[in-house]
Backbone bond lengths (Angstrom), bond angles and torsions (degrees), N, CA, C in turn:
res aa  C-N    CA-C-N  psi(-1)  N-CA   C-N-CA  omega(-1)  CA-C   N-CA-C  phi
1 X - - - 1.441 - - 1.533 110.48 -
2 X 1.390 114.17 -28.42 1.446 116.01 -176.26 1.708 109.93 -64.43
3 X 1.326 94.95 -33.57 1.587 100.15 -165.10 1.311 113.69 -82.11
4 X 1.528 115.41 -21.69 1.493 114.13 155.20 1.060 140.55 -61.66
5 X 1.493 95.10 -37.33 1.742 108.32 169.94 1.521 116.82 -65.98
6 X 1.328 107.58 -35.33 1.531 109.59 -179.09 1.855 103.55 -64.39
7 X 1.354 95.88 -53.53 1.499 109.61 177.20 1.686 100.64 -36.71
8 X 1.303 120.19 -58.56 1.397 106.16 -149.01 1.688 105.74 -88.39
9 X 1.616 111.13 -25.08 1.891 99.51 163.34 1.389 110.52 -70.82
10 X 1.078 151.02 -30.65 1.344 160.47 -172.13 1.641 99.63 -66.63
11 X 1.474 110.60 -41.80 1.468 97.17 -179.58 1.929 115.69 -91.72
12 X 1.223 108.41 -10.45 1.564 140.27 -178.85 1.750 76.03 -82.84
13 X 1.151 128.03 -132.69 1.418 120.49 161.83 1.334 100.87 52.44
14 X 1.405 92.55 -93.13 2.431 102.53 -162.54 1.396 102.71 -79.22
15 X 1.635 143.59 5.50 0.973 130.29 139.57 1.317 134.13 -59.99
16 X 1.191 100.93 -40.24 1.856 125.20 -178.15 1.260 94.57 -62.21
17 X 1.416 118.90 -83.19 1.292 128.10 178.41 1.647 114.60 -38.49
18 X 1.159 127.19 -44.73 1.256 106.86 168.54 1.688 132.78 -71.64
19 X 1.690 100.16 -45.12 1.615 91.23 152.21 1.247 125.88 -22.86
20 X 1.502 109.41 -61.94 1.694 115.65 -160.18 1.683 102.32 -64.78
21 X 1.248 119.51 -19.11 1.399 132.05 -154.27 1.218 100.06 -86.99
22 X 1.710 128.09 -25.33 1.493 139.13 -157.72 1.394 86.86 -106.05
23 X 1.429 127.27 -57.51 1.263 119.08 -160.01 1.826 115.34 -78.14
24 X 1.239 93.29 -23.60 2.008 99.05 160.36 1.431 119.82 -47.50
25 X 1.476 98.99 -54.95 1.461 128.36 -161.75 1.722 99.13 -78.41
26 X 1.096 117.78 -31.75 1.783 132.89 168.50 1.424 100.15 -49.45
27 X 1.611 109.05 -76.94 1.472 129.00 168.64 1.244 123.31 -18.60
28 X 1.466 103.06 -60.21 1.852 107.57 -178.79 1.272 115.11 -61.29
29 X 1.455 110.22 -37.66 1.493 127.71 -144.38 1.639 87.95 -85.73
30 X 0.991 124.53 -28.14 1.475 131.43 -153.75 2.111 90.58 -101.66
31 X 0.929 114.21 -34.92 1.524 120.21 -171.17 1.543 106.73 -82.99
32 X 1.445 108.22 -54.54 1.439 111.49 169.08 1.626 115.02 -46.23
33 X 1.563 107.16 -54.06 1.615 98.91 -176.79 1.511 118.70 -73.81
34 X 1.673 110.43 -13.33 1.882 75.03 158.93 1.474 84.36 -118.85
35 X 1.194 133.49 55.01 1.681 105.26 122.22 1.531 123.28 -80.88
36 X 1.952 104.38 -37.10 1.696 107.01 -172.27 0.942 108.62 -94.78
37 X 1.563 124.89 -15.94 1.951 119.24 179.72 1.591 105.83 -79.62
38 X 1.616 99.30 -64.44 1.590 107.60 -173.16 1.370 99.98 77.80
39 X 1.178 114.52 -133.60 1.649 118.97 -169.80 1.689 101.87 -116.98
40 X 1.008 108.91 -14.72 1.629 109.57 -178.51 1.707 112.25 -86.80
41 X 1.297 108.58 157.00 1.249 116.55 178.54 1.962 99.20 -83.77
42 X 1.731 114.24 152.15 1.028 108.98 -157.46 1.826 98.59 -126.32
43 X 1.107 124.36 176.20 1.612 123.11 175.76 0.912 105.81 -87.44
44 X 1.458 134.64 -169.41 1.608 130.92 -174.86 1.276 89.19 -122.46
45 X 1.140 129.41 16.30 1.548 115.91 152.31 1.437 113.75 -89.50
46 X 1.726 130.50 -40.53 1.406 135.76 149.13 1.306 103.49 -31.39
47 X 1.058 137.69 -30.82 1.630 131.71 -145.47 1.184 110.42 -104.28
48 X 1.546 123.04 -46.15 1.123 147.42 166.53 2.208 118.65 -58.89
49 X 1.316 92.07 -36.61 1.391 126.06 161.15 2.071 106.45 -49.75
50 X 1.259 71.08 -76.05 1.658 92.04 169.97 1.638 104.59 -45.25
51 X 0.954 120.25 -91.30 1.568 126.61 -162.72 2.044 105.37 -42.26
52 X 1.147 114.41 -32.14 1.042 98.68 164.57 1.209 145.63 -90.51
53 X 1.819 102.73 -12.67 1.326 105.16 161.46 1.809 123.09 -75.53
54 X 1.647 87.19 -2.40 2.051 93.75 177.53 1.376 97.97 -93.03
55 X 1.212 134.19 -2.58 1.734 111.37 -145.02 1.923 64.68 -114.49
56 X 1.379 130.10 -25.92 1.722 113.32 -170.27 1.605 98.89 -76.36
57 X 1.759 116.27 -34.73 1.213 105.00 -170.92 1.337 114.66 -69.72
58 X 1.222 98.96 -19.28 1.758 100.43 176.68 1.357 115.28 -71.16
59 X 1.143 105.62 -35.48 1.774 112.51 -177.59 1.475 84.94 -55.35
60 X 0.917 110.44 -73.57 2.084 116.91 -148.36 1.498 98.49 -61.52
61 X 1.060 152.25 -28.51 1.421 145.70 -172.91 1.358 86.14 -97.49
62 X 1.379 152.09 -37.41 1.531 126.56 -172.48 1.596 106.70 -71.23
63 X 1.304 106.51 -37.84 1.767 126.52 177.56 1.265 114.18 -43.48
64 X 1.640 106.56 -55.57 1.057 111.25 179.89 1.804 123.43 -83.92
65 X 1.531 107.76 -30.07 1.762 108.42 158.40 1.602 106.32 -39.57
66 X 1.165 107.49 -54.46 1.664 116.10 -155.45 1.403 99.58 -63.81
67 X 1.492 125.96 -16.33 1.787 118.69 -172.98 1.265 95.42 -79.56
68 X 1.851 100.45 -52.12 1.710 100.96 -158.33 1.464 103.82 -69.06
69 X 1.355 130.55 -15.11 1.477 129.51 179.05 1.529 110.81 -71.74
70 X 1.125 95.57 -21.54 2.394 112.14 -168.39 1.622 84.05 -82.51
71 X 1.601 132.19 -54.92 1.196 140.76 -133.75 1.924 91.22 -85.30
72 X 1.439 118.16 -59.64 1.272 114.69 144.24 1.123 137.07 17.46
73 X 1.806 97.12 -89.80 1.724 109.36 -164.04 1.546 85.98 -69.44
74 X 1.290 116.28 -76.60 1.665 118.02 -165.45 1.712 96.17 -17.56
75 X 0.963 122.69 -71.62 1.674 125.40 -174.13 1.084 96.64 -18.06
76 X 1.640 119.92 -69.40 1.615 127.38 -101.60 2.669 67.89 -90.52
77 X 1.586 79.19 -49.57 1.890 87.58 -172.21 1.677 99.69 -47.51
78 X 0.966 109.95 -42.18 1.765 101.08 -167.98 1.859 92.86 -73.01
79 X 0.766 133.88 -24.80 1.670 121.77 -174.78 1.422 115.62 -91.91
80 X 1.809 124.08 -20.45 1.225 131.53 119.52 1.316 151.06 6.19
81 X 1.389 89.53 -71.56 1.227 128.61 -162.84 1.691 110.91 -91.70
């Protein structure tokens, strides 16, 4: 029974955490384009510009989901435990 229970916050857990992970990543994605679009149409070198400064923010907010998601379980196991 223990191992279900762990099973089922652990999967409650990486839902949360992933929500939060989509709607961060929403955030940036949505902030970045009107910082580099604005109202004007842009070159595909701006654009290209763009996509890589989203694809780093994505790195670093998934990087960092993935600690606070590690930092989490340990909790959730030490109160378990």
């Amino acid at each position: 029974m223990l191992k279900s229970g762990k099973a089922k916050v652990d999967d409650l857990v990486a839902m949360e955490f992933y929500q939060l992970r989509e709607q961060k990543i929403h955030k940036i994605h949505a902030a970045m384009e009107a910082l580099v679009y604005g109202a004007e149409k842009v070159s595909s070198t701006k654009s290209r510009q763009f996509q890589m400064r989203l694809n780093r923010a994505r790195q670093a907010v998934t990087t960092w989901l993935d600690a606070e998601r590690q930092k989490a379980i340990e909790q959730l196991e030490r109160e378990i435990h």
